[in-house]
N, C-alpha and C positions, 0 to 999 in steps of 0.2 A: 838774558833778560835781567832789567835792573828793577827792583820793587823801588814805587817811590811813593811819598807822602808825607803830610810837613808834619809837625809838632807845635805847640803852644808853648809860649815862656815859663807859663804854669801851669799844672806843678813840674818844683824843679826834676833836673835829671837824675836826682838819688830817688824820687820814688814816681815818676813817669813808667805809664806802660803803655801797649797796643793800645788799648782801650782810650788813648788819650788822641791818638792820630786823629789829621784832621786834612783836609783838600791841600793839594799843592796850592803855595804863594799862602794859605790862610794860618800860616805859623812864621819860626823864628829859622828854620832852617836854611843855610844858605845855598838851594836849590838849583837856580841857575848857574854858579858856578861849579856848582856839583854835576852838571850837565854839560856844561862846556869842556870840563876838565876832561868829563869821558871821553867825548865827542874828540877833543884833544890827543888823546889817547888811542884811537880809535877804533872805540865801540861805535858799531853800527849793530846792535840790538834792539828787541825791544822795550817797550817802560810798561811794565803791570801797576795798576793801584792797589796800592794795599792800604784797605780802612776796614781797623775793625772796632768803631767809634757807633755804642750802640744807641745813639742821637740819630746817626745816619738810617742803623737798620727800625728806624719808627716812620724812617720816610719813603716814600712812591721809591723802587726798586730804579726803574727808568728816571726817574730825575734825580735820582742821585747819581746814577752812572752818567746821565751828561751832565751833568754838572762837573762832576770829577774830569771828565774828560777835556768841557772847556778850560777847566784849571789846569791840568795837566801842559794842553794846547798854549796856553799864556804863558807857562813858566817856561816851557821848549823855546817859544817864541824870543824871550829874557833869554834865555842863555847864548840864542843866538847873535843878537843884538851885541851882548857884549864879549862878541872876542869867536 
């Protein structure tokens, strides 16, 4: 299993925590090829979400899990795309 989830530019990464995570593709991290390279590798696992961004837990339970999911879904999609 790989946890994924992107990050924001800010704050930086000396005082970034969980709490800052945010839906795949909606940070700075470079996801799809973080995905590709697995893929490359090959990991054929799963991809769990890990958010623990407590903006998210104010919102509907279910629409934030598809939400994450279509984001999840688009960034797989990008890694495949390239490569």
């Amino acid at each position: 299993m790989f946890q994924i989830n992107d990050y924001p530019a800010d704050p930086p990464r000396e005082t970034i925590n969980d709490s800052h995570r945010v839906y795949p593709g909606d940070g700075v991290a470079p996801l799809p090829e973080m995905l590709r390279d697995l893929r490359l590798a090959g990991f054929q696992g799963f991809l769990s979400l890990e958010l623990f961004n407590r903006d998210y837990w104010k919102q509907d339970a279910l629409a934030v899990a598809r939400t994450g999911l279509e984001k999840m879904q688009s960034t797989v999609a990008k890694s495949l795309a390239n490569g």
